[in-house]
Residue frames as qw, qx, qy, qz and C-alpha x, y, z in Angstrom:
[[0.202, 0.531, -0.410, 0.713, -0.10, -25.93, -22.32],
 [0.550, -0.398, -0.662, 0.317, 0.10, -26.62, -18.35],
 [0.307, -0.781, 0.086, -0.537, -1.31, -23.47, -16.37],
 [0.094, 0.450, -0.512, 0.725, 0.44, -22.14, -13.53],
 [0.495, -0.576, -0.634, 0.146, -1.27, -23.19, -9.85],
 [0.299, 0.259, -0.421, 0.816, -2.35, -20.18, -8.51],
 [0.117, 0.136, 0.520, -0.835, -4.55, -18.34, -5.85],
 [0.046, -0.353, -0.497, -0.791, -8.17, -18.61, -6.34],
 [0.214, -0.121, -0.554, 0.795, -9.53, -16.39, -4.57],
 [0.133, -0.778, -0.613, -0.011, -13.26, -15.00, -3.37],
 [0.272, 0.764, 0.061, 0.582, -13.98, -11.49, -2.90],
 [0.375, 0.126, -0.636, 0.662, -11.70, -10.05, -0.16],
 [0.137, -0.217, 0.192, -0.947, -13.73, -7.39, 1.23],
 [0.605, -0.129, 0.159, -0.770, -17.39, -9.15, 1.21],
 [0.271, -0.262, 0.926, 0.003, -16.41, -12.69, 0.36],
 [0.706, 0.428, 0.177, -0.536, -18.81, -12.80, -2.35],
 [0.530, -0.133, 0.771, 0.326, -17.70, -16.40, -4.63],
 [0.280, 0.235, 0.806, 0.466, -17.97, -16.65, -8.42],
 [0.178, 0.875, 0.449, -0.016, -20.51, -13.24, -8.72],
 [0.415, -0.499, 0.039, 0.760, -18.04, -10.92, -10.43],
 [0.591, 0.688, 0.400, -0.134, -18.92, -8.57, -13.21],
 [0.701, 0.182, 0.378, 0.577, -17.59, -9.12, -16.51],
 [0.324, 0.928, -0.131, 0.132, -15.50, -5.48, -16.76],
 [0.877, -0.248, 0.183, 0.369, -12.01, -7.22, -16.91],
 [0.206, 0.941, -0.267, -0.016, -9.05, -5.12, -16.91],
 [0.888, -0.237, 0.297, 0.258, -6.27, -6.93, -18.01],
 [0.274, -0.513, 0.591, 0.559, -2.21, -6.80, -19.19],
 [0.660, 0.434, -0.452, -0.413, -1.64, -8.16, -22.72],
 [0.690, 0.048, -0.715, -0.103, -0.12, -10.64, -21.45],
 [0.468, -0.699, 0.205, -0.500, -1.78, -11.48, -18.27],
 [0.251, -0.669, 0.663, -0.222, -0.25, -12.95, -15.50],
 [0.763, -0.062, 0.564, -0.309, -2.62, -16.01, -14.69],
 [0.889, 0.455, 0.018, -0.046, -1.82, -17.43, -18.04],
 [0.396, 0.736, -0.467, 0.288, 2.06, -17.49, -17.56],
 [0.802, -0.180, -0.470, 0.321, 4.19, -19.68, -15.39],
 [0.564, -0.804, -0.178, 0.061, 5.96, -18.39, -12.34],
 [0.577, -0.062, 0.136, 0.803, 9.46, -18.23, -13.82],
 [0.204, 0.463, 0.290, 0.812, 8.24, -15.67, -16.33],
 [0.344, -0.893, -0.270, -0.105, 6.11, -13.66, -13.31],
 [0.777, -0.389, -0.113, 0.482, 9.24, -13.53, -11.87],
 [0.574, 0.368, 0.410, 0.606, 10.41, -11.70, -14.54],
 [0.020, -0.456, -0.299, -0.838, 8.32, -8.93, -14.44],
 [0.518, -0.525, -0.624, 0.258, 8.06, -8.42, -10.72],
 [0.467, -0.496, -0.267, 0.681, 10.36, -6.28, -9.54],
 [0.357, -0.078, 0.333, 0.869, 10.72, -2.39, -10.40],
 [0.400, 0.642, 0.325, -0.567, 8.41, 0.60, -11.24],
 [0.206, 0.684, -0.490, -0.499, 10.35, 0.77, -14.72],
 [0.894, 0.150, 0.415, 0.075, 9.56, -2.94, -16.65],
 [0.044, -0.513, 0.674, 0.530, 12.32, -4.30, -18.93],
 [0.087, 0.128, 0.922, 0.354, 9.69, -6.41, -20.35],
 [0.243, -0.403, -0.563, -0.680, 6.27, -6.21, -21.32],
 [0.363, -0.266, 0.480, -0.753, 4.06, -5.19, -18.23],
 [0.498, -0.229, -0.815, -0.186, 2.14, -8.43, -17.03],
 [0.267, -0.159, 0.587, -0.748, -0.52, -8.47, -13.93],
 [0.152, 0.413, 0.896, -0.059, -3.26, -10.80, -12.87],
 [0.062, -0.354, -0.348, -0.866, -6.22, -9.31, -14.56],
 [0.012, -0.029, -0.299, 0.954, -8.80, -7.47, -12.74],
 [0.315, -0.718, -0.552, -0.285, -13.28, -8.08, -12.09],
 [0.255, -0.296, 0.090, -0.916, -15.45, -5.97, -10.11],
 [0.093, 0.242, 0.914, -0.311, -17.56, -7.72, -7.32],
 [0.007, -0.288, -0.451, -0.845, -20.65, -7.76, -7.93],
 [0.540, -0.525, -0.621, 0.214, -21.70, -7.33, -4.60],
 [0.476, -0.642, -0.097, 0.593, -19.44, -4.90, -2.92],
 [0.481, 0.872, -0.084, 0.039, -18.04, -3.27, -6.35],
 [0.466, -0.719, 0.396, 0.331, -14.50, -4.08, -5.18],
 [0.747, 0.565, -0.329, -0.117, -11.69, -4.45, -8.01],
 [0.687, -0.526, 0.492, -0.096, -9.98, -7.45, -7.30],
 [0.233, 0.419, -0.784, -0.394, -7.96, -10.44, -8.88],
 [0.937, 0.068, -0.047, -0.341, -10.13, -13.58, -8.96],
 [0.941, 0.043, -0.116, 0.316, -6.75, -15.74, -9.64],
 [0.019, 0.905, -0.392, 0.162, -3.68, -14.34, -8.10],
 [0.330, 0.466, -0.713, 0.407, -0.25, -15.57, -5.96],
 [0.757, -0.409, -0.506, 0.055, -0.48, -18.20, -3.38],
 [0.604, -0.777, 0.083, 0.155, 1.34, -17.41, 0.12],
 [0.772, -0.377, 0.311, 0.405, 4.31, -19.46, -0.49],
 [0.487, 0.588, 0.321, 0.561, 4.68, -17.85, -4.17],
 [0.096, -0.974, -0.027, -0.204, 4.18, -14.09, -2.40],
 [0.641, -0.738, 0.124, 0.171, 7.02, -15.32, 0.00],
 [0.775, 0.190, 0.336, 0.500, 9.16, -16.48, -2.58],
 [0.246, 0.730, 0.517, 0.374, 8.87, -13.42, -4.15],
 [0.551, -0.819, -0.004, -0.159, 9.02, -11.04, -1.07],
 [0.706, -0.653, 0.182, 0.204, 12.10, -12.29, 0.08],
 [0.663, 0.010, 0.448, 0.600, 14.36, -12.51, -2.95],
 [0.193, 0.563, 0.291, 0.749, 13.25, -9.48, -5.18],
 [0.114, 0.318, 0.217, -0.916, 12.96, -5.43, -4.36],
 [0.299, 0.770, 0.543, -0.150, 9.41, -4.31, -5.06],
 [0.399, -0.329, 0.028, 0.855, 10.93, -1.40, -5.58],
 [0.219, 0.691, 0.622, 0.296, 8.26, 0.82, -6.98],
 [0.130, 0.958, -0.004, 0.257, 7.87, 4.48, -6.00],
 [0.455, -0.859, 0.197, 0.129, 10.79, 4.98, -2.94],
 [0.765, -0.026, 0.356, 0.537, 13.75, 4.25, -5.10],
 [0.244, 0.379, 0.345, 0.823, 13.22, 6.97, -7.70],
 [0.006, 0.877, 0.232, 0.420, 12.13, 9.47, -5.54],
 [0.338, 0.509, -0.461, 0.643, 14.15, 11.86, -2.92],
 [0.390, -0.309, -0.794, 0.349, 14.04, 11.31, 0.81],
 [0.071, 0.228, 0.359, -0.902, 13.34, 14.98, 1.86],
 [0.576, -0.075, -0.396, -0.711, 9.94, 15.00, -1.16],
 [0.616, -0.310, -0.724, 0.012, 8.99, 11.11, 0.90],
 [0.258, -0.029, -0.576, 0.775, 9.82, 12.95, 3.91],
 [0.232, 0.043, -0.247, -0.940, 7.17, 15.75, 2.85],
 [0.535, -0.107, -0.788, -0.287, 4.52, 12.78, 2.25],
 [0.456, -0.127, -0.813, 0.340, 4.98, 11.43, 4.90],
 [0.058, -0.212, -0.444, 0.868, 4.44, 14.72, 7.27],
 [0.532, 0.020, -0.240, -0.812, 0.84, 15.03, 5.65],
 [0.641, -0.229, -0.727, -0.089, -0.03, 11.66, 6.00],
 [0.158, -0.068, -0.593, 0.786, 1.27, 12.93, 10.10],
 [0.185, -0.084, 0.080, -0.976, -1.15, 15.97, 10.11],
 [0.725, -0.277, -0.458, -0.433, -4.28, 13.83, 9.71],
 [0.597, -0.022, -0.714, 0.365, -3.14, 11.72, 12.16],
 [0.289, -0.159, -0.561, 0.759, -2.76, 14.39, 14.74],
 [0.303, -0.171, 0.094, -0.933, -5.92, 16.15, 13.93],
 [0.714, -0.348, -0.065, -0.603, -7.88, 12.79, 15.52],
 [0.869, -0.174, -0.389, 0.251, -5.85, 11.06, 17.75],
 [0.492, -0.865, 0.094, 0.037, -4.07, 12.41, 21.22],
 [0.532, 0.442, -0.697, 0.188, -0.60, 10.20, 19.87],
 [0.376, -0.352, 0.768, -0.380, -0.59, 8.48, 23.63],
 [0.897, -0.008, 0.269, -0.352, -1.58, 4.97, 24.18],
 [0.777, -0.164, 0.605, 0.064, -0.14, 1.72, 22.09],
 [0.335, 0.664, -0.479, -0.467, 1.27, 2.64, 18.48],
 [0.682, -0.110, 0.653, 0.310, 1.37, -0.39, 15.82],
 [0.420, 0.660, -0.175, -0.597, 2.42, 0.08, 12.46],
 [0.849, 0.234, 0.460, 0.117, 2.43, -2.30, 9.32],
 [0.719, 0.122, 0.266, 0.630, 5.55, -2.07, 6.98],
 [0.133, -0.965, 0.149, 0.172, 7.43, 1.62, 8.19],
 [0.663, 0.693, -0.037, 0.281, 9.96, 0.68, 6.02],
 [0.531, 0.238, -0.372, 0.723, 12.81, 2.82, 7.48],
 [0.297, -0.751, -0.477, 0.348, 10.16, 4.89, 9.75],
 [0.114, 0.414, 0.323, 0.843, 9.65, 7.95, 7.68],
 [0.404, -0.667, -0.254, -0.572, 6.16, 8.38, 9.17],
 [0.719, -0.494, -0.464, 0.154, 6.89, 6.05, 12.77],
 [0.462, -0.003, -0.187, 0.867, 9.94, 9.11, 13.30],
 [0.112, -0.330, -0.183, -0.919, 7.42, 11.42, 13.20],
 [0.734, -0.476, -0.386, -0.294, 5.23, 9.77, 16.20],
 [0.785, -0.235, -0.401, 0.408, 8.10, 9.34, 17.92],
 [0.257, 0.279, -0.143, 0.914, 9.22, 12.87, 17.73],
 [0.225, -0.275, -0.346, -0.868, 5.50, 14.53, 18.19],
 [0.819, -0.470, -0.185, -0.272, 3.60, 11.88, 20.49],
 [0.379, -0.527, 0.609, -0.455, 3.46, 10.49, 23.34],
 [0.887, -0.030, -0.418, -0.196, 2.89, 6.65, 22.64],
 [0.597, -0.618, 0.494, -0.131, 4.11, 4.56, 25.47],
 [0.600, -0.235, 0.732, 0.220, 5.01, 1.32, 23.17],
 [0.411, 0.597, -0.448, -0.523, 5.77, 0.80, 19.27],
 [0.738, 0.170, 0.653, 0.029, 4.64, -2.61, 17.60],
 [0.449, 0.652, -0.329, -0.514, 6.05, -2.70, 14.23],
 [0.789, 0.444, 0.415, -0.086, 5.37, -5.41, 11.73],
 [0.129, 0.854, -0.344, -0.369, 8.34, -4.99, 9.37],
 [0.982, 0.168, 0.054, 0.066, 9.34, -8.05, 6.42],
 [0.620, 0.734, -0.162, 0.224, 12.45, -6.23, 5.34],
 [0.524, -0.786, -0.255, 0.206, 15.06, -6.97, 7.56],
 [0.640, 0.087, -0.049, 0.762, 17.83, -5.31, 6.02],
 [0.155, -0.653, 0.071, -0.738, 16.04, -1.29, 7.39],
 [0.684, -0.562, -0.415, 0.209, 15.76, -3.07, 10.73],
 [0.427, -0.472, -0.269, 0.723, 18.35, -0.55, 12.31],
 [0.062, 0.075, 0.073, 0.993, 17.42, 2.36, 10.33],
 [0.538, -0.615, -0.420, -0.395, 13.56, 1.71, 11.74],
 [0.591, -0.692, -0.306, 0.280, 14.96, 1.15, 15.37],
 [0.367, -0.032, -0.050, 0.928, 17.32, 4.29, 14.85],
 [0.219, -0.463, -0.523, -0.681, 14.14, 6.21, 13.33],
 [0.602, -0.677, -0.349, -0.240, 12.40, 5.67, 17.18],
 [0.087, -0.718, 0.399, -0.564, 15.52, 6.61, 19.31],
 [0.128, 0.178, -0.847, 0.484, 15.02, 5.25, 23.01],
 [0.694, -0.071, 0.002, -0.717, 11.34, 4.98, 22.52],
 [0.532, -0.078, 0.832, -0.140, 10.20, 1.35, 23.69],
 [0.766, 0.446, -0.149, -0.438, 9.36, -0.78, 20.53],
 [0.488, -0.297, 0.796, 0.200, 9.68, -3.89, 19.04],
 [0.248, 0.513, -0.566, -0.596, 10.19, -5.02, 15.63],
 [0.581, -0.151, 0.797, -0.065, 8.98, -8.21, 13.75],
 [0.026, 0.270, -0.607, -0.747, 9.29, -9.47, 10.38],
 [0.241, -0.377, -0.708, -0.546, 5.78, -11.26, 10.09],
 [0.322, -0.273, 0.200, -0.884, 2.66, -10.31, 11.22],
 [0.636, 0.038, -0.765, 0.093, 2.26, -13.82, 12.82],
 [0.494, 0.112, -0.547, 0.667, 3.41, -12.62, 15.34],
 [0.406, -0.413, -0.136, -0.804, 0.21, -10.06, 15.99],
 [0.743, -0.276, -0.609, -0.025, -0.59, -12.70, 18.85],
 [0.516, 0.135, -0.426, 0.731, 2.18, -10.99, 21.01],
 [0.096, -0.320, 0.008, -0.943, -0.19, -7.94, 21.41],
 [0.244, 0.268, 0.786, -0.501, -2.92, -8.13, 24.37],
 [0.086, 0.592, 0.763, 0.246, -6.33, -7.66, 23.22],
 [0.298, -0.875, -0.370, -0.095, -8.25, -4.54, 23.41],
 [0.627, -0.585, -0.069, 0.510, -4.60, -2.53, 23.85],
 [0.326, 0.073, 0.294, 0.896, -3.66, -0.19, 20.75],
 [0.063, 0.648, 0.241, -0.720, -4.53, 2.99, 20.52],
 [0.347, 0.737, -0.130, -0.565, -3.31, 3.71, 16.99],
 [0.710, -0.020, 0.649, 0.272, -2.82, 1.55, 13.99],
 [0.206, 0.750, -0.175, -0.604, -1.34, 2.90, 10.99],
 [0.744, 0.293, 0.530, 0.283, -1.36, 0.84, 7.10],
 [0.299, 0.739, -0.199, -0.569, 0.16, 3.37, 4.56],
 [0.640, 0.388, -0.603, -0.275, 0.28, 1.21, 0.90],
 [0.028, -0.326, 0.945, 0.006, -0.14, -1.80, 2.67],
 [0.626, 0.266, 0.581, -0.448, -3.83, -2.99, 2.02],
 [0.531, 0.612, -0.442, -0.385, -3.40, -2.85, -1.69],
 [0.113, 0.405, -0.905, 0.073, -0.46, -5.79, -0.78],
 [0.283, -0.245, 0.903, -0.210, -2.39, -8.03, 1.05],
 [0.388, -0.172, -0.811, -0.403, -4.40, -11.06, -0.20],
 [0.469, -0.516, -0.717, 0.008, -6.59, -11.36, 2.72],
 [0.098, 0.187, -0.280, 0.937, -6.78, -7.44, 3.83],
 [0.634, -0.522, -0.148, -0.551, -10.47, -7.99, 5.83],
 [0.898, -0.117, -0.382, 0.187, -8.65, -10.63, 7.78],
 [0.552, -0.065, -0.355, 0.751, -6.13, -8.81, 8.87],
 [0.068, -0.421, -0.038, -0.904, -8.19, -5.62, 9.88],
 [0.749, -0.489, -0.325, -0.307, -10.58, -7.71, 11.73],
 [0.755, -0.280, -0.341, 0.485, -7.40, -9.18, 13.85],
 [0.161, 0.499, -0.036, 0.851, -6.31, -5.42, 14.00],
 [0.362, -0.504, 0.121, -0.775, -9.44, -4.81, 15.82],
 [0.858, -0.226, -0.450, 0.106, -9.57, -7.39, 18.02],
 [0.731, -0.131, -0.313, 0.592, -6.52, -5.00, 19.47],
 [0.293, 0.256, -0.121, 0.913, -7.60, -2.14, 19.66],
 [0.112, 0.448, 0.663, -0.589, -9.61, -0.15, 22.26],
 [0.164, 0.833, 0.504, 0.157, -13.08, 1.02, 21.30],
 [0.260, 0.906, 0.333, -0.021, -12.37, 4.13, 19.80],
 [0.419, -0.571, 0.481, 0.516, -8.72, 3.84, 18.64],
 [0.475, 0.787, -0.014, -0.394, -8.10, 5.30, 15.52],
 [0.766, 0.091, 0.520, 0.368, -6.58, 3.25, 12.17],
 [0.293, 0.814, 0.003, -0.501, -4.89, 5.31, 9.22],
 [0.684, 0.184, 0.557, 0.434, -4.53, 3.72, 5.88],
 [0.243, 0.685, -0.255, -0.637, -3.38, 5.17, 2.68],
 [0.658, 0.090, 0.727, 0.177, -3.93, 3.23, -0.55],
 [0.015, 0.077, -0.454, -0.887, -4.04, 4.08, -4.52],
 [0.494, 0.427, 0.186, -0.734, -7.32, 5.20, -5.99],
 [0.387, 0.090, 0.842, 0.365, -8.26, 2.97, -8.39],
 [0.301, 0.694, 0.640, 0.134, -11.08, 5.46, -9.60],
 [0.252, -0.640, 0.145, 0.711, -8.66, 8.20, -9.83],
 [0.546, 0.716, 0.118, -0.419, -8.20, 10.21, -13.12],
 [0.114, -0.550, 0.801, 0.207, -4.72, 8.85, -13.85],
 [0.481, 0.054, 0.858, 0.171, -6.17, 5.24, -13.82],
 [0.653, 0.096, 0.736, 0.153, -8.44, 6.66, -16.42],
 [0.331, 0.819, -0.425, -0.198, -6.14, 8.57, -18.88],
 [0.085, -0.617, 0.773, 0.121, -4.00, 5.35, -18.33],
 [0.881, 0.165, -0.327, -0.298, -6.24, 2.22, -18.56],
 [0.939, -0.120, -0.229, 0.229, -4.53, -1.13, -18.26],
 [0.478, 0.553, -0.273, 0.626, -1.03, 1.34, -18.26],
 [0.275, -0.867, 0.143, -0.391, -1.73, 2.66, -14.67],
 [0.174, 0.540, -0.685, 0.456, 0.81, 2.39, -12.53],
 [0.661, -0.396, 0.427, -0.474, -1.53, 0.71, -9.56],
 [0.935, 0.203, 0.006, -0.292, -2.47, -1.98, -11.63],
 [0.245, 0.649, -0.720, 0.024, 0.59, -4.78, -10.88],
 [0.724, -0.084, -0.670, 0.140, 1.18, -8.32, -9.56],
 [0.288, -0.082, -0.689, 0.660, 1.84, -6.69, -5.85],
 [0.405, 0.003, 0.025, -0.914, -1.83, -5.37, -6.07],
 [0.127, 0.267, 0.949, 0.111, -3.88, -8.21, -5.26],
 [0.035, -0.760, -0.622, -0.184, -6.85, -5.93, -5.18],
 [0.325, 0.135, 0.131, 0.927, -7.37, -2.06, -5.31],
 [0.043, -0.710, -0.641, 0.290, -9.65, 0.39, -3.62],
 [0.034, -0.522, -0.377, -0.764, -11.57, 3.82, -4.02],
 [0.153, -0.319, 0.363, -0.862, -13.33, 5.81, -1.57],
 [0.777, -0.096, -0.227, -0.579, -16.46, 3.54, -1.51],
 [0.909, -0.149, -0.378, -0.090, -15.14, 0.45, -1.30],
 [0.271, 0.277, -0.671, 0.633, -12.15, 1.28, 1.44],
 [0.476, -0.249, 0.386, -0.750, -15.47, 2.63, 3.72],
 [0.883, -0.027, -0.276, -0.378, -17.21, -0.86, 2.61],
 [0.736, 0.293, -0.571, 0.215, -14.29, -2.70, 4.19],
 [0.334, 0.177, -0.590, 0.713, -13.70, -1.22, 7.16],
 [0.579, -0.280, 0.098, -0.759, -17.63, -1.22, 7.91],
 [0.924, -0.080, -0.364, -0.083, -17.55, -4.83, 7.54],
 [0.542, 0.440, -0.518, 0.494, -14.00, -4.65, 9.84],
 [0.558, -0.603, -0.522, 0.228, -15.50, -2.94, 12.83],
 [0.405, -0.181, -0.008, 0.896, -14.57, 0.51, 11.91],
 [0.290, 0.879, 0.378, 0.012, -16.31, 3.77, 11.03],
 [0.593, 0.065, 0.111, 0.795, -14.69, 6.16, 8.95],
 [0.285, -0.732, -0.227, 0.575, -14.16, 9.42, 10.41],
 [0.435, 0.806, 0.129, -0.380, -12.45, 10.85, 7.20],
 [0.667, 0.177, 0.581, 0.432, -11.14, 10.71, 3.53],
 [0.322, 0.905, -0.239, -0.146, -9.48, 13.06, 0.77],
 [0.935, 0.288, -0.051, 0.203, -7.27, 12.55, -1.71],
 [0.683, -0.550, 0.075, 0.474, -3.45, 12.56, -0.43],
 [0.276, 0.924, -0.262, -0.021, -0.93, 15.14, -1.60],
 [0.925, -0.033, 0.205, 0.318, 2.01, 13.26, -2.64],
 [0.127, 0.939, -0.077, -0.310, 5.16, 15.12, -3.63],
 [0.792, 0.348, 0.392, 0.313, 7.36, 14.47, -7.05],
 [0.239, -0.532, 0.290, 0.758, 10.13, 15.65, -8.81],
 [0.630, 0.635, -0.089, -0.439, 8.83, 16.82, -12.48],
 [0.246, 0.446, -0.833, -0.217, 11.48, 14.64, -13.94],
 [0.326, -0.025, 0.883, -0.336, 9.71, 11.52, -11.92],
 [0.585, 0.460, 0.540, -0.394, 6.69, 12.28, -13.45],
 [0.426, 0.601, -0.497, -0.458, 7.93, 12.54, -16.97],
 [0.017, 0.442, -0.888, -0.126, 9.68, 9.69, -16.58],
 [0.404, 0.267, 0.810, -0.332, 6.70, 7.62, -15.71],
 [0.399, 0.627, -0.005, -0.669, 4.73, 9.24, -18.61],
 [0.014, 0.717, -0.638, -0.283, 7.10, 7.89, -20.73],
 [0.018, -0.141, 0.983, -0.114, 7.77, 4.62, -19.71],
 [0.510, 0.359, 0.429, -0.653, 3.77, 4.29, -19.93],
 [0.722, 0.651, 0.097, -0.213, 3.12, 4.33, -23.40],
 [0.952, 0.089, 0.138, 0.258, 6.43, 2.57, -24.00],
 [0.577, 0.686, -0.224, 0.382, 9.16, 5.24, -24.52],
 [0.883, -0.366, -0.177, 0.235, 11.90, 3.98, -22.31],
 [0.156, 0.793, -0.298, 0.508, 14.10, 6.98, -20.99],
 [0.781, -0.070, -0.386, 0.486, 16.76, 6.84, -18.32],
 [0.305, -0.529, -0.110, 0.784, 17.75, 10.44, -17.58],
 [0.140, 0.865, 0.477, 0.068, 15.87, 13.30, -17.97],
 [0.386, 0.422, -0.351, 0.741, 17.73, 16.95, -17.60],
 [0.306, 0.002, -0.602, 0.738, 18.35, 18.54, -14.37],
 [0.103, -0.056, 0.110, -0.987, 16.73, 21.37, -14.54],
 [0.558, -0.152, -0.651, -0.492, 13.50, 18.96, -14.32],
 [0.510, -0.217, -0.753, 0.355, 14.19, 17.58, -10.99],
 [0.310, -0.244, 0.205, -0.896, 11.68, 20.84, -9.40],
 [0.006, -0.187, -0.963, 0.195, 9.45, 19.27, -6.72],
 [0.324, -0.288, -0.284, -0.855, 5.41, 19.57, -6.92],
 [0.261, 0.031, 0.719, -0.644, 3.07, 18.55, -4.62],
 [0.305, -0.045, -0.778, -0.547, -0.50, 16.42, -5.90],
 [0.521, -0.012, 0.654, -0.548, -3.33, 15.58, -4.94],
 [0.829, 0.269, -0.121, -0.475, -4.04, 12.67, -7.15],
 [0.487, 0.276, -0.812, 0.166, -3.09, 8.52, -7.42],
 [0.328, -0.166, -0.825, 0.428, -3.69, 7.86, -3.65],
 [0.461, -0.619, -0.282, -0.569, -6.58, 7.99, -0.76],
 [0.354, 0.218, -0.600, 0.684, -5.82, 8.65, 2.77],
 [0.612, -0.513, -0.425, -0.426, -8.45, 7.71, 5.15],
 [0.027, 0.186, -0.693, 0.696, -8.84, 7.67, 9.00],
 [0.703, -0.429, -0.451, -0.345, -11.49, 5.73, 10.67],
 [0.308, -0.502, 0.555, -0.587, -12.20, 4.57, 14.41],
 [0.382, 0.017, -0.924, -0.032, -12.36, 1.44, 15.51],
 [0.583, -0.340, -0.341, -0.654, -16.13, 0.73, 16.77]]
């Protein structure tokens, strides 16, 4: 059999090569051992119609990050990216519970940052959270970093007559002077990237000394991942790699950041959501739940929601 060409890939975070220790968490059938039609397959969607497949998972043995060793090239991510919906949590939940989310993710924000100065944000989606900056601060200019372009006008509706511009890659991060953002915000979007020191480093390159960066990413040493194992929900092909409270501060020390603080995000879910997921876990494949299920709760588990300062 001809293996797939894909990504191989050093450790993101400390760039430690070929020193990874052997506690491999992996699909049944994992990814790297399958062609690219059949990844295809079993991309999109929080809800597989086939067997769950993901590149499998080491531990540096340097830094302790979990990462993929073999993953998706660029031009494979783009492929990918441009023709399929992730679609993973914001489909199957309600806008006013994302709304909710969102305005917590806010509150941090405003309890260490003035909102004035240069605002950039990496994939705001429809600007859930960026509507809330716009309402609340004072930013003079909005840099948003946005692949999808089909929310383009419900992001520039989201910011009103606030000054901002929009761009689908982050290429384009050149545009921005040096040494000019105040606030840079990543919510689920370090998980995504294959080279997420790279792009934090160019981050800071743009921002002034002691402008403030807020990421939100899944926990990968949460209790979910382990009651679920291989089954958790983090663990997917759009996860090259997957932090914890440790290794997010290990990144963003190496980045040129100190982190100011971290706790685990309240996230808010209709009881039917979380059934459903339950479910669909351990393989029983439900569709509709009753009504009287759809009550919302509020968590604090699954995700970590840090705030650091750029050094």
């Amino acid at each position: 059999m001809t293996l797939e060409k894909y990504n191989k890939r050093a450790c993101p975070s400390c760039h430690t090569v070929d020193k990874i220790i052997n506690s491999k968490i992996s699909s049944p059938y994992p990814s790297e051992l399958l062609s690219f039609r059949v990844n295809k397959e079993t991309w999109s969607g929080l809800f597989y119609k086939k067997t769950k497949s993901f590149f499998s998972y080491y531990k540096c043995n340097n830094c302790k990050l979990i990462y993929a060793p073999e993953h998706y090239s660029y031009q494979q991510l783009n492929t990918l990216y441009n023709k399929n919906s992730v679609g993973q949590y914001n489909d199957q939940i309600p806008n006013k519970l994302l709304k909710k989310t969102q305005y917590g993710y806010f509150q941090l924000l405003q309890k260490w940052s003035d909102l004035k100065g240069d605002y950039l944000e990496v994939g705001p989606d429809i600007g859930m959270f960026t509507q809330y900056c716009a309402q609340k601060g004072s930013f003079n200019y909005y840099w948003l970093f946005e692949p999808n372009s089909l929310v383009k006008s419900k992001l520039s509706k989201a910011l009103g007559n606030r000054n901002h511009r929009i761009y689908p890659t982050f290429d384009k991060i050149n545009k921005i002077d040096n040494n000019s953002l105040s606030t840079v915000i990543l919510i689920h979007v370090l998980d995504h990237l294959l080279e997420p020191q790279k792009i934090l480093k160019q981050l800071r390159k743009k921002m002034i000394p002691g402008a403030r960066v807020l990421i939100v990413t899944h926990d990968e040493s949460s209790i979910l991942r382990k009651i679920f194992g291989w089954r958790w929900l983090g663990f997917c092909q759009q996860h090259p790699q997957l932090f914890n409270f440790k290794t997010t501060n290990s990144i963003l020390n190496r980045s040129g950041f100190k982190v100011l603080e971290q706790r685990k995000s309240k996230n808010y879910y209709e009881c039917s959501f979380l059934l459903n997921n339950l479910l669909w876990v351990f393989g029983f494949k439900t569709y509709k739940l009753p009504k009287w299920l759809n009550i919302s709760v509020g968590l604090n588990f699954g995700n970590i929601i840090t705030i650091a300062s750029a050094e």
